[in-house]
BATOR-345399 format. One record per atom (N, C-alpha, C, CB): chain; atom name; z, y, x. Coordinates in nm, 3 decimals, padded with zeros to 5 digits. Last residue first. Glycine has a CB too. Layout:
BATOR-345399
REC c  a      zz      yy      xx
REC A CA       Z       Y       X
...
end
This chain:
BATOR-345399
REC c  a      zz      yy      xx
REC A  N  02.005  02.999 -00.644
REC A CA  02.109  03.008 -00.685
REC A  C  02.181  03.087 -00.767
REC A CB  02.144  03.002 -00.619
REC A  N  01.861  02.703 -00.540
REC A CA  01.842  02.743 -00.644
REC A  C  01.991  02.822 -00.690
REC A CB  01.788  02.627 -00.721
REC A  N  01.742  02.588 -00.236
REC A CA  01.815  02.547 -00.304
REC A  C  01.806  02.743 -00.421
REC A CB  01.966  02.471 -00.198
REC A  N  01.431  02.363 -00.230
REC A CA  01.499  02.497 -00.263
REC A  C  01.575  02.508 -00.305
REC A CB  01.468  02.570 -00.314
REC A  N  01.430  02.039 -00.057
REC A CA  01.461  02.091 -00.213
REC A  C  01.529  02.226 -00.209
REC A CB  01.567  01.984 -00.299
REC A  N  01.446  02.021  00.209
REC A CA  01.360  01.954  00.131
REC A  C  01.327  02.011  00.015
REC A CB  01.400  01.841  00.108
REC A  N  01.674  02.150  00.330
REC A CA  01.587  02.212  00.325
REC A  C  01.472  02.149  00.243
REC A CB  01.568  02.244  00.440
REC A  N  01.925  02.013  00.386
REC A CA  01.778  01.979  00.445
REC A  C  01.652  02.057  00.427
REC A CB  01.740  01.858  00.396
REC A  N  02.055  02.059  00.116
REC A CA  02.114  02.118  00.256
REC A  C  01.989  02.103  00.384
REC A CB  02.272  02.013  00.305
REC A  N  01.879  01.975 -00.085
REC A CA  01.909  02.092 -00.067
REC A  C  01.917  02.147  00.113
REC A CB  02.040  02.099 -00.149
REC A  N  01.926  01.651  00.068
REC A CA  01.824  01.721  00.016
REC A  C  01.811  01.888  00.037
REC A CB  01.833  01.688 -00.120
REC A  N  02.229  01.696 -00.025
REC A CA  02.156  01.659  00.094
REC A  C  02.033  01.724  00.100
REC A CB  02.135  01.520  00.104
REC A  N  02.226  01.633 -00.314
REC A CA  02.300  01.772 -00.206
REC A  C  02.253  01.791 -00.060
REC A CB  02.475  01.750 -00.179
REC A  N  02.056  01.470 -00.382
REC A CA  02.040  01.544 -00.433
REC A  C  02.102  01.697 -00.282
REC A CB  02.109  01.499 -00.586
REC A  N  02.278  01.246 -00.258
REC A CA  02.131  01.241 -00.194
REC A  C  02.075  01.441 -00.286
REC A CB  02.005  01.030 -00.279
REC A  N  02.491  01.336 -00.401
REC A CA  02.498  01.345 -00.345
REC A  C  02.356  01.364 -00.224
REC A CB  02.578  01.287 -00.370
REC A  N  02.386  01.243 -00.694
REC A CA  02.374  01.382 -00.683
REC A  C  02.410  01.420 -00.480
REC A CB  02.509  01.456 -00.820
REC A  N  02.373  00.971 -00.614
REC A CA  02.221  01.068 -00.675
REC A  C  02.300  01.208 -00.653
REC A CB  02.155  01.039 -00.891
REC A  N  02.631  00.839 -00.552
REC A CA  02.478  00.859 -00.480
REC A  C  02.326  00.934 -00.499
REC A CB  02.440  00.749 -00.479
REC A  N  02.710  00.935 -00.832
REC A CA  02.797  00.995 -00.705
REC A  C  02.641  00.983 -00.590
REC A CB  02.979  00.862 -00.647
REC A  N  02.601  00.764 -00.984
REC A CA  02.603  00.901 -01.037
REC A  C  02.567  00.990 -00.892
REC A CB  02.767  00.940 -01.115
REC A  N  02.686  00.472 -00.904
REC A CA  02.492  00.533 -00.858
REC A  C  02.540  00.731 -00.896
REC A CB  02.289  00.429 -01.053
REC A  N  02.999  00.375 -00.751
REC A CA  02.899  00.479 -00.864
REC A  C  02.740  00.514 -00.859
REC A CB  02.953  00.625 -00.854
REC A  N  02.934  00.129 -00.551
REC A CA  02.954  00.270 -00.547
REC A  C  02.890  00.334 -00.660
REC A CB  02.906  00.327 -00.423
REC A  N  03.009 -00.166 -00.403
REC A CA  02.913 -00.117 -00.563
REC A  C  02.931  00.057 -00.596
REC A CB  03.003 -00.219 -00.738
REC A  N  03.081 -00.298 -00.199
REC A CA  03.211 -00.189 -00.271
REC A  C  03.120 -00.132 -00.450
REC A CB  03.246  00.017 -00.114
REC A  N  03.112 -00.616 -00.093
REC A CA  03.036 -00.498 -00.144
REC A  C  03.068 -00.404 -00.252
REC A CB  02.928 -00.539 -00.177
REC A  N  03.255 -00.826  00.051
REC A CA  03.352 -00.695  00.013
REC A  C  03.265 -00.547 -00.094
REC A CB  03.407 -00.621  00.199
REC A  N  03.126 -01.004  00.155
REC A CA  03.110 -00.919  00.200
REC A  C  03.223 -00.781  00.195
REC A CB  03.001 -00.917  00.159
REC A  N  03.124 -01.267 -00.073
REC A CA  03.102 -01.251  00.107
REC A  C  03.141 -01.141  00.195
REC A CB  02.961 -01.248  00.143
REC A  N  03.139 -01.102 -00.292
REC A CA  03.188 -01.235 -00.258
REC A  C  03.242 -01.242 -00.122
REC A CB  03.084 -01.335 -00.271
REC A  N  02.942 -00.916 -00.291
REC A CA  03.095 -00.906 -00.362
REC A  C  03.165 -00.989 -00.293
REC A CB  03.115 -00.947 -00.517
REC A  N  02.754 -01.081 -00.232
REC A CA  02.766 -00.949 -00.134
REC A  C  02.928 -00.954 -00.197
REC A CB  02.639 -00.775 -00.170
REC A  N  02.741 -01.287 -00.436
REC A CA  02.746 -01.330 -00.335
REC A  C  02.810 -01.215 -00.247
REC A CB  02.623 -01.381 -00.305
REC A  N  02.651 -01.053 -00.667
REC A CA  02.749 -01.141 -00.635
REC A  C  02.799 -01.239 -00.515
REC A CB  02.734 -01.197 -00.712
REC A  N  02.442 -00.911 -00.749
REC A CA  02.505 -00.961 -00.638
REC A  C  02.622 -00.989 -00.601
REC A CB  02.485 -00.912 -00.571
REC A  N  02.216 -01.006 -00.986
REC A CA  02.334 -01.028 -00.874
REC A  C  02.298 -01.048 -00.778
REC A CB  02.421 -01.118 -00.882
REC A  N  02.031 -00.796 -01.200
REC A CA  02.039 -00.807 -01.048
REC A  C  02.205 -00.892 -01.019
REC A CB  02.028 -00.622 -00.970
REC A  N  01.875 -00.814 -01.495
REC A CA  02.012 -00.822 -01.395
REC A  C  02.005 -00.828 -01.268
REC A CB  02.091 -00.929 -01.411
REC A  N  01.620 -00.539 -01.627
REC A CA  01.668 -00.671 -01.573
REC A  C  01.802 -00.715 -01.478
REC A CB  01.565 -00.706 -01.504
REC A  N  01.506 -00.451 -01.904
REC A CA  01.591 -00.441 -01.811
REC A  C  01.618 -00.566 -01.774
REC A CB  01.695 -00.372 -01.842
REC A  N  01.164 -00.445 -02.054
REC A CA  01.266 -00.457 -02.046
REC A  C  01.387 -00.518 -01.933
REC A CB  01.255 -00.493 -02.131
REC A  N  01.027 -00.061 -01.997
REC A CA  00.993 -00.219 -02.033
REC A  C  01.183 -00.295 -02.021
REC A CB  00.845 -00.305 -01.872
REC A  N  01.065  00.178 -02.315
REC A CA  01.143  00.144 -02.163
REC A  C  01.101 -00.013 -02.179
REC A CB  01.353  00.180 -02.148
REC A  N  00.802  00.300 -02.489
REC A CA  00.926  00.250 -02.492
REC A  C  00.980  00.204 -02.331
REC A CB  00.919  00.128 -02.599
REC A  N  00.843  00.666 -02.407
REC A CA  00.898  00.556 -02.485
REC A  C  00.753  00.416 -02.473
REC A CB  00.935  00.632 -02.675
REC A  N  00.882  00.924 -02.153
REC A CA  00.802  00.801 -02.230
REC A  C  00.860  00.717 -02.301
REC A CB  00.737  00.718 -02.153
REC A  N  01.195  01.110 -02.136
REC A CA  01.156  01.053 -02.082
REC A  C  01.009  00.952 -02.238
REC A CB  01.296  00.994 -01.992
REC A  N  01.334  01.444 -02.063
REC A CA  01.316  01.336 -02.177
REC A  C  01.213  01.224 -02.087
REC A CB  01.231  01.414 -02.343
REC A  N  01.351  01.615 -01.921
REC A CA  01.487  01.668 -02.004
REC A  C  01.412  01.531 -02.127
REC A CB  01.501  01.908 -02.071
REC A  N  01.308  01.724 -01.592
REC A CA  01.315  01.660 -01.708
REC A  C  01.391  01.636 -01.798
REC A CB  01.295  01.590 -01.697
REC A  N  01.467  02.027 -01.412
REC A CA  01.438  01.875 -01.429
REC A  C  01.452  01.842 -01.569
REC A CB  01.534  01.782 -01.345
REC A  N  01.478  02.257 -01.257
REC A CA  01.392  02.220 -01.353
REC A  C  01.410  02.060 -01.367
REC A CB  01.245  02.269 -01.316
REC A  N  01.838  02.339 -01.200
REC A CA  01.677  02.278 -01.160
REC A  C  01.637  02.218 -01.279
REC A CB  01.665  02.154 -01.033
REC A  N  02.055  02.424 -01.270
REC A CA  02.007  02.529 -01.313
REC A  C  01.812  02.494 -01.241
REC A CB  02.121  02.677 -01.248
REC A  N  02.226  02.235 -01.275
REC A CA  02.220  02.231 -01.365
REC A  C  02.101  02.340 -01.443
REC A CB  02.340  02.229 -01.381
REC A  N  02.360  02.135 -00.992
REC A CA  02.217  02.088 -01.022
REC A  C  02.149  02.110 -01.157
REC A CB  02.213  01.948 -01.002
REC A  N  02.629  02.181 -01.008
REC A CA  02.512  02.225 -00.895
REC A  C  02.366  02.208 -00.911
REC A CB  02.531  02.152 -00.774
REC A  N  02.723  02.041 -01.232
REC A CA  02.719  02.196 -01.234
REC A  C  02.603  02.235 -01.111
REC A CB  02.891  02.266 -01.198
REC A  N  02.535  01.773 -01.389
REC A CA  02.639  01.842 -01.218
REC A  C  02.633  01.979 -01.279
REC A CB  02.540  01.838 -01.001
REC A  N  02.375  01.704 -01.533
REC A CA  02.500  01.722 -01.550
REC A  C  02.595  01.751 -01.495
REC A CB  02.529  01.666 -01.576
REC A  N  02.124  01.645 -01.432
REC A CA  02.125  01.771 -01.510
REC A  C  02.285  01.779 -01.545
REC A CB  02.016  01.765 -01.652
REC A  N  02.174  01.408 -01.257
REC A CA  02.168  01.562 -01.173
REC A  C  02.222  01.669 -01.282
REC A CB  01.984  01.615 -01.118
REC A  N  02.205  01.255 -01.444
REC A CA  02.324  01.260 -01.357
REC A  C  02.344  01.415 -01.307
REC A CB  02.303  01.154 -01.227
REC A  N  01.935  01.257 -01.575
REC A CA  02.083  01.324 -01.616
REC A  C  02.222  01.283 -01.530
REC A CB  02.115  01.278 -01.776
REC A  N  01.849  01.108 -01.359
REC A CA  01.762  01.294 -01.432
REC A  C  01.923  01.312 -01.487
REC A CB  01.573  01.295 -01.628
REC A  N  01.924  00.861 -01.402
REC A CA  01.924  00.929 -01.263
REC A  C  01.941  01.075 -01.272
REC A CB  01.793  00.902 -01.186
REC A  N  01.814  00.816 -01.671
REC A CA  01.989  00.841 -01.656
REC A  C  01.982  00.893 -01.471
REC A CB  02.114  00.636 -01.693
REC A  N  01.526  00.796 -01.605
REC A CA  01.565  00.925 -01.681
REC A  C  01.729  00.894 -01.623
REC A CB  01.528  00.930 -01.887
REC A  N  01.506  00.560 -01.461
REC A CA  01.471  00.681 -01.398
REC A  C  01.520  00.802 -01.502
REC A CB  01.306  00.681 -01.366
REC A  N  01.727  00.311 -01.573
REC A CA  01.632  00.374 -01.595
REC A  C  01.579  00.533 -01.546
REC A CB  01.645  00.357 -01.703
REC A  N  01.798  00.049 -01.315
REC A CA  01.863  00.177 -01.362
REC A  C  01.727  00.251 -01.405
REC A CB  01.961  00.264 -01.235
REC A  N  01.879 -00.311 -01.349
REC A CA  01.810 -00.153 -01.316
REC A  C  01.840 -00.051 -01.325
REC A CB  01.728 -00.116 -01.361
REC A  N  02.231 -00.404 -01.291
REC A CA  02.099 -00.417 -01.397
REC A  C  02.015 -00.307 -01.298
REC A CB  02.130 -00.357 -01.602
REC A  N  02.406 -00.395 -01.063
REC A CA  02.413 -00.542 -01.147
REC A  C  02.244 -00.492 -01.319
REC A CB  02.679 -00.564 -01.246
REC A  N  02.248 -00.225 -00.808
REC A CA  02.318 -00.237 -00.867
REC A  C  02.338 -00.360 -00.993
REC A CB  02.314 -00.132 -00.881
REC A  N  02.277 -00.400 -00.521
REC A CA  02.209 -00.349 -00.566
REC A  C  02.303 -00.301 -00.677
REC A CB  02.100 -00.413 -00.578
REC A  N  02.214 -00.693 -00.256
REC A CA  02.299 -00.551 -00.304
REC A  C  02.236 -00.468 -00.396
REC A CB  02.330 -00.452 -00.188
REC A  N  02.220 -00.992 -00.172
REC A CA  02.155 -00.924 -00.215
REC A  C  02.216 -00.781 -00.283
REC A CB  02.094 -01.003 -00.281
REC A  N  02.134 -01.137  00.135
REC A CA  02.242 -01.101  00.063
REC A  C  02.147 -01.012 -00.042
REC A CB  02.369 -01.024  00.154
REC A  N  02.099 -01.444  00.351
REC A CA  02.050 -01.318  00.289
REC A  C  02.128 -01.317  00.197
REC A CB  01.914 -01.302  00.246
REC A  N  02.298 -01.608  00.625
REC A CA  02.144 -01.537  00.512
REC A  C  02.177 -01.443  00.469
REC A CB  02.083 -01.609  00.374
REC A  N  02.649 -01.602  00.584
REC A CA  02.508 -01.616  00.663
REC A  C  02.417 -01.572  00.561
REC A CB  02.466 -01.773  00.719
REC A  N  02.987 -01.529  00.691
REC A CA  02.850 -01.476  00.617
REC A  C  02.705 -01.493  00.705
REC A CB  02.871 -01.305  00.586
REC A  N  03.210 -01.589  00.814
REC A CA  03.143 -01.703  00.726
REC A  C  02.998 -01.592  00.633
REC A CB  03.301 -01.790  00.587
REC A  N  03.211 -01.398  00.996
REC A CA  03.176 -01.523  01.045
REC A  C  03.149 -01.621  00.991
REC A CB  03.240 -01.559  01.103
REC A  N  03.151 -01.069  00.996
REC A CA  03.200 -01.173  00.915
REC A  C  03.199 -01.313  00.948
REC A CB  03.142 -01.165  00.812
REC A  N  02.999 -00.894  01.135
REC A CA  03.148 -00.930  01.215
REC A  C  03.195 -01.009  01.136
REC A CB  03.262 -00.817  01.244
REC A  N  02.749 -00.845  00.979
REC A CA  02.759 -00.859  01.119
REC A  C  02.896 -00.928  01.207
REC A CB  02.741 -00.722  01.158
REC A  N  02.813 -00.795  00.733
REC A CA  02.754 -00.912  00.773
REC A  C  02.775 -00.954  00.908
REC A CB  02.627 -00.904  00.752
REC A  N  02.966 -00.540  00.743
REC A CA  03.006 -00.621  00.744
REC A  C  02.980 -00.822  00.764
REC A CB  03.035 -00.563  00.674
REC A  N  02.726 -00.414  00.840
REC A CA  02.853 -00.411  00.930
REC A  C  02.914 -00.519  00.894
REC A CB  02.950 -00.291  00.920
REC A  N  02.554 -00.423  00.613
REC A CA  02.499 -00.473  00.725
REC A  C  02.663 -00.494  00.841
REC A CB  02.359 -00.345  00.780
REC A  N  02.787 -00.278  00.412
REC A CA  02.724 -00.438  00.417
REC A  C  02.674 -00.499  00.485
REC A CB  02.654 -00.471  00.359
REC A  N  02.778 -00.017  00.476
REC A CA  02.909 -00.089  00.481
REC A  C  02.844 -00.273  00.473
REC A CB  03.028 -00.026  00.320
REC A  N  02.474  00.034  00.436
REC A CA  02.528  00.074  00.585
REC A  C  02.657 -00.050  00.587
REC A CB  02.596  00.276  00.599
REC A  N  02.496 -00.013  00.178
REC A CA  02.413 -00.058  00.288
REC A  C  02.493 -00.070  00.342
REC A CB  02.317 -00.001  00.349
REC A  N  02.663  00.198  00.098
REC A CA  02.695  00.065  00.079
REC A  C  02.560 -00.050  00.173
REC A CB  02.699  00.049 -00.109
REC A  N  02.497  00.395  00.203
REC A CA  02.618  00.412  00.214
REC A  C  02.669  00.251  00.221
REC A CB  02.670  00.506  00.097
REC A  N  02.277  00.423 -00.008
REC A CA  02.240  00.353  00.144
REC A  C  02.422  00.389  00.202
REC A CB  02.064  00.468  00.265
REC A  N  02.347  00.328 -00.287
REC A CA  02.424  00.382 -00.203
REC A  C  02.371  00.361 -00.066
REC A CB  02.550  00.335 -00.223
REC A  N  02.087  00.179 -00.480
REC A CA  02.170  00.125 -00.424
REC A  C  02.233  00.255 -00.335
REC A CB  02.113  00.001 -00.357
REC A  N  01.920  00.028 -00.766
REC A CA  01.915  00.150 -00.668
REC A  C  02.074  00.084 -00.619
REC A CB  01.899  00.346 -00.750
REC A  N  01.579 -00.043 -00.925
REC A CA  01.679 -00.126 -00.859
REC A  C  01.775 -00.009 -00.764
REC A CB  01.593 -00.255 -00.759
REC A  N  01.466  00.125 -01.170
REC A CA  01.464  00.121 -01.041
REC A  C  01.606  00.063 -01.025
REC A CB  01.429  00.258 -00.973
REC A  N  01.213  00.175 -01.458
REC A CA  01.341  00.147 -01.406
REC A  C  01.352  00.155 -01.257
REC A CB  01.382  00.018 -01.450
REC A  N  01.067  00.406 -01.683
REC A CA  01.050  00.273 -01.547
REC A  C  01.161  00.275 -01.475
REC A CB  00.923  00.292 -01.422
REC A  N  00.854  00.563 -01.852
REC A CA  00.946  00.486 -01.841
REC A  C  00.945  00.369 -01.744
REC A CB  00.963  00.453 -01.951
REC A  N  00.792  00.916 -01.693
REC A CA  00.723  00.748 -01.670
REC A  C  00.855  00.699 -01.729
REC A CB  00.676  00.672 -01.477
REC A  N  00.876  01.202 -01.842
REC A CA  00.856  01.142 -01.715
REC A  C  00.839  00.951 -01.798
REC A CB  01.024  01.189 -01.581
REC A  N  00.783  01.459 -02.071
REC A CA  00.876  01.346 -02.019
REC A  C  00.819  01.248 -01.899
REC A CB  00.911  01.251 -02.146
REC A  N  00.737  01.800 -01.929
REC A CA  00.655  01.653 -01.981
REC A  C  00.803  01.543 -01.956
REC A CB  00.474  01.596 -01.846
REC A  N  00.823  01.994 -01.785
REC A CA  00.813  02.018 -01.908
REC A  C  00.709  01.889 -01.982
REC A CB  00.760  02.172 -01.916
REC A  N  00.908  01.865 -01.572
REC A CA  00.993  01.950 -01.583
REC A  C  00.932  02.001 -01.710
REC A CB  01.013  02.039 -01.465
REC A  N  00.712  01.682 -01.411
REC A CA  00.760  01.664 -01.522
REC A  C  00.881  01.730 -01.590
REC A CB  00.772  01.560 -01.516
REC A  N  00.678  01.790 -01.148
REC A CA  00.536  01.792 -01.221
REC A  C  00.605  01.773 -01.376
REC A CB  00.407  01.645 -01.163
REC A  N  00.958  02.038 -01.088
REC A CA  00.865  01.936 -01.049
REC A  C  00.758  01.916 -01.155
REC A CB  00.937  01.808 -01.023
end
């Protein structure tokens, strides 16, 4: 990609398992003490480089160009609860690792991303 020999943007991202979605809208739905709004995510940001090294640390993903450093300095991190979803809901919080390389495998299998072998 464009930053495969440049460090990439420092900048965080709120990220989430559309998996755990999926399990959270269901469960809103048939819960009877769950009303409004919920909030899911993971409990801080997640800085776009540790995403980069999830992939670069798979064996499957070890041989794509991906960034290997990131801009300094990182602005600063912020908490997300959700606690309520925990609460209310059962919100399972799913490894982000597991949802990146997985979206990653996908991808591939989609044809989106050459797969590389």
């Amino acid at each position: 990609g464009n930053y495969k020999d440049k460090p990439i943007p420092p900048i965080y991202f709120g990220v989430i398992d559309v998996r755990d979605v999926a399990y959270c809208h269901i469960e809103a739905a048939f819960r009877e003490h769950a009303k409004g709004r919920y909030t899911i995510s993971t409990p801080a940001n997640v800085p776009f480089i540790e995403l980069v090294e999830a992939l670069a640390k798979h064996p499957e993903f070890s041989r794509y160009p991906l960034p290997k450093s990131q801009e300094s300095p990182l602005p600063k991190r912020y908490q997300i609860d959700s606690s309520r979803a925990i609460k209310d809901l059962g919100f399972p919080r799913s490894p982000i690792d597991k949802a990146v390389i997985d979206m990653a495998a996908q991808f591939i299998k989609l044809g989106v991303v050459k797969k590389i072998d």
